[in-house]
C-alpha positions in Angstrom: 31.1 -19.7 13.1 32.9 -18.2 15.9 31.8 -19.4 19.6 30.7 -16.3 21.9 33.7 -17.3 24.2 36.1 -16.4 20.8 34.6 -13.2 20.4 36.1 -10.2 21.4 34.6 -8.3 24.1 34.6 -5.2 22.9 32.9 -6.3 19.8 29.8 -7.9 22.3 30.4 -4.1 24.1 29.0 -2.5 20.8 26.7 -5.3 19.6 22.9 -3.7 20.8 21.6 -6.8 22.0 24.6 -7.6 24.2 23.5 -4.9 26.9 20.5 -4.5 28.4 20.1 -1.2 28.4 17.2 -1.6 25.7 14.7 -1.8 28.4 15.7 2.1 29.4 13.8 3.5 26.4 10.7 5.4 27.7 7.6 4.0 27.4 5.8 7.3 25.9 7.5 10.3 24.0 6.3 13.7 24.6 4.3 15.0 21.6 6.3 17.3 18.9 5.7 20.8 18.7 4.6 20.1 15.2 2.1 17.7 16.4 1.0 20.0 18.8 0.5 23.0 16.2 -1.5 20.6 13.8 -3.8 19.0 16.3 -5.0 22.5 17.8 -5.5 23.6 14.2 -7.9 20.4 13.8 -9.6 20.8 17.4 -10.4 24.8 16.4 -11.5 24.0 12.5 -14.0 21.4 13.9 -14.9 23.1 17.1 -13.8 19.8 19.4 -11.9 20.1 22.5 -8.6 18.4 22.5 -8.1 15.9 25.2 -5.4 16.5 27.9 -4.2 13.1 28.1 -3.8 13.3 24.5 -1.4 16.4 24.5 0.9 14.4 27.3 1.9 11.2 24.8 3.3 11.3 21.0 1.4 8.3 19.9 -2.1 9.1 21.5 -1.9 12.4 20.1 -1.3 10.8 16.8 -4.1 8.8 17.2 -6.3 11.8 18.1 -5.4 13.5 14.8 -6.1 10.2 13.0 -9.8 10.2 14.3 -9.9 13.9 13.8 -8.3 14.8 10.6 -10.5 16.6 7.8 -10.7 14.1 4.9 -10.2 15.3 1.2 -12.9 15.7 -0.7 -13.3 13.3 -3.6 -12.9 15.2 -7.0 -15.1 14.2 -10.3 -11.9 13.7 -11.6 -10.4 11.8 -9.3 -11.2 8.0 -11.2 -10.0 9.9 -14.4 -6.2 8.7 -15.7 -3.6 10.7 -14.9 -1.9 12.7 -17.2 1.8 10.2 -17.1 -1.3 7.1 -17.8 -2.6 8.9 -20.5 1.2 9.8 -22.2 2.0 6.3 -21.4 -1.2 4.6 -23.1 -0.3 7.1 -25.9 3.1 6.3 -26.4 1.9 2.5 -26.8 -0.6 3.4 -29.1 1.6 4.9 -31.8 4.2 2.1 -31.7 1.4 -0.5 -32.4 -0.4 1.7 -34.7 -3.8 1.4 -33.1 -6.0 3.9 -31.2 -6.8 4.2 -27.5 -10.5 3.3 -26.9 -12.3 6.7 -25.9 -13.7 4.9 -22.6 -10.6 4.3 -21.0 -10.3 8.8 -20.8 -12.7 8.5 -18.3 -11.6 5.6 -16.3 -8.3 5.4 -14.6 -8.7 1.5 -14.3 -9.7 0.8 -17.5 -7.1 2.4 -19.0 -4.7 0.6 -16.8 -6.1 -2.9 -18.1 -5.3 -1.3 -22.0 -2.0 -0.3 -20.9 -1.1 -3.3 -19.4 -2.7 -5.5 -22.0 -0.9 -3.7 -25.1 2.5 -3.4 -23.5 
């Protein structure tokens, strides 16, 4: 291993921790214009007023839309298998010659336990 005293000082010029100038970087970014559009479509969907201090810094306006962000709905179908776990579990089933319990086409977990136990 080289001593720092070998290396050459242009290769300690390009090396990021040899300067200092790290400690520049900005404590806040502004916010993006994209994160601008999306939080104002939030603040007028849910009739809420969108904090000033909020629009001034990238990550507190993140946070804002975080808090504030409409959350999906939750399908009936969303615990069914998908349609690749269902191809999958049915592949499986015709090289071992055995059927696919009807249960596990309603249950995304429990066909997952049949794949995985008839790999």
């Amino acid at each position: 291993m080289p001593q720092l005293s070998q290396i050459p000082a242009v290769a300690m010029a390009a090396s990021p921790m040899a300067s200092n100038d790290y400690h520049q970087l900005p404590d806040h970014l502004p916010a993006t214009a994209k994160q601008l559009r999306y939080a104002r479509d939030i603040a007028a969907r849910a009739a809420v007023e969108l904090p000033a201090e909020a629009l001034a810094d990238r990550r507190a306006l993140s946070a804002w839309i975080d808090a504030h962000r409409p959350r999906p709905v939750a399908s009936r179908f969303a615990n069914y298998p998908s349609s690749k776990q269902v191809g999958f579990a049915e592949r499986i089933a015709r090289i071992k010659r055995r059927e696919v319990p009807p249960e596990c086409f309603h249950d995304r977990l429990m066909m997952s336990r049949w794949i995985d136990s008839n790999k």
